[in-house]
C-alpha positions in Angstrom: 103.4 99.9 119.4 104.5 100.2 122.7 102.8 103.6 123.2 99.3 102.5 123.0 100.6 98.9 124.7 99.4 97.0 121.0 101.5 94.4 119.9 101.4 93.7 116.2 102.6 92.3 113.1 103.6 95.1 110.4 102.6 93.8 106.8 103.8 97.1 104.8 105.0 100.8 105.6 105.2 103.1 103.0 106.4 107.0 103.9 103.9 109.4 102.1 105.5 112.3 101.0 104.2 115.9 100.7 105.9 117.4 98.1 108.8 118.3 101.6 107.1 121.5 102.1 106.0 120.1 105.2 108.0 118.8 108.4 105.3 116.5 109.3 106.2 112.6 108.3 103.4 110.8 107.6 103.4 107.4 107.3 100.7 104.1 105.8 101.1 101.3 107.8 99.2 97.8 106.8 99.4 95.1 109.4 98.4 91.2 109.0 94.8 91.0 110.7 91.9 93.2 111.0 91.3 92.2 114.6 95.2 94.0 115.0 93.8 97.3 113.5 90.4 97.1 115.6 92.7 97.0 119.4 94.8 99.9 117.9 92.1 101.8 116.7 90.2 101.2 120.3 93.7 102.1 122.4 94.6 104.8 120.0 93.3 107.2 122.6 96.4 106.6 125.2 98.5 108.6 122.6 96.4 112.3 123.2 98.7 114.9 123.6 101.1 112.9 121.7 102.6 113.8 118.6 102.1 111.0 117.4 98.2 110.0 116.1 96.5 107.0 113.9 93.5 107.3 111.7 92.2 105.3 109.1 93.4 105.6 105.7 90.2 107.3 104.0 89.2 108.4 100.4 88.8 111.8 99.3 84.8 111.0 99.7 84.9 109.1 102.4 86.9 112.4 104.2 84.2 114.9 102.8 81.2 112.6 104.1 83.5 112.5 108.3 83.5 116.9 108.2 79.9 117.1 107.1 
């Protein structure tokens, strides 16, 4: 991702749909290595005020546990 100055090697992308209700595209992305995800997750920062944003792909309990 040339935004956040991250090179790396896409394994999967699959578009998540919501119902299109909703103009917002979200999107999973899986790359190769975990030391990939770690440098994106650090330098994930540079995109504030972006439109664009990453987080990590969460269950519905691991969501409810991050807002408590």
């Amino acid at each position: 991702m040339k935004e956040i100055e991250v090179e790396v090697k896409i394994k999967e992308i699959k578009k998540l749909d919501k119902d299109g209700r909703e103009r917002i595209e979200i999107m999973m992305i899986r790359l190769r290595s975990e030391d990939q995800k770690k440098e994106m997750m650090y330098k994930k920062k540079k995109l504030k005020g972006n439109i664009i944003w990453i987080d990590e792909d969460m269950t519905w309990k691991e969501r409810k546990m991050k807002c408590a």
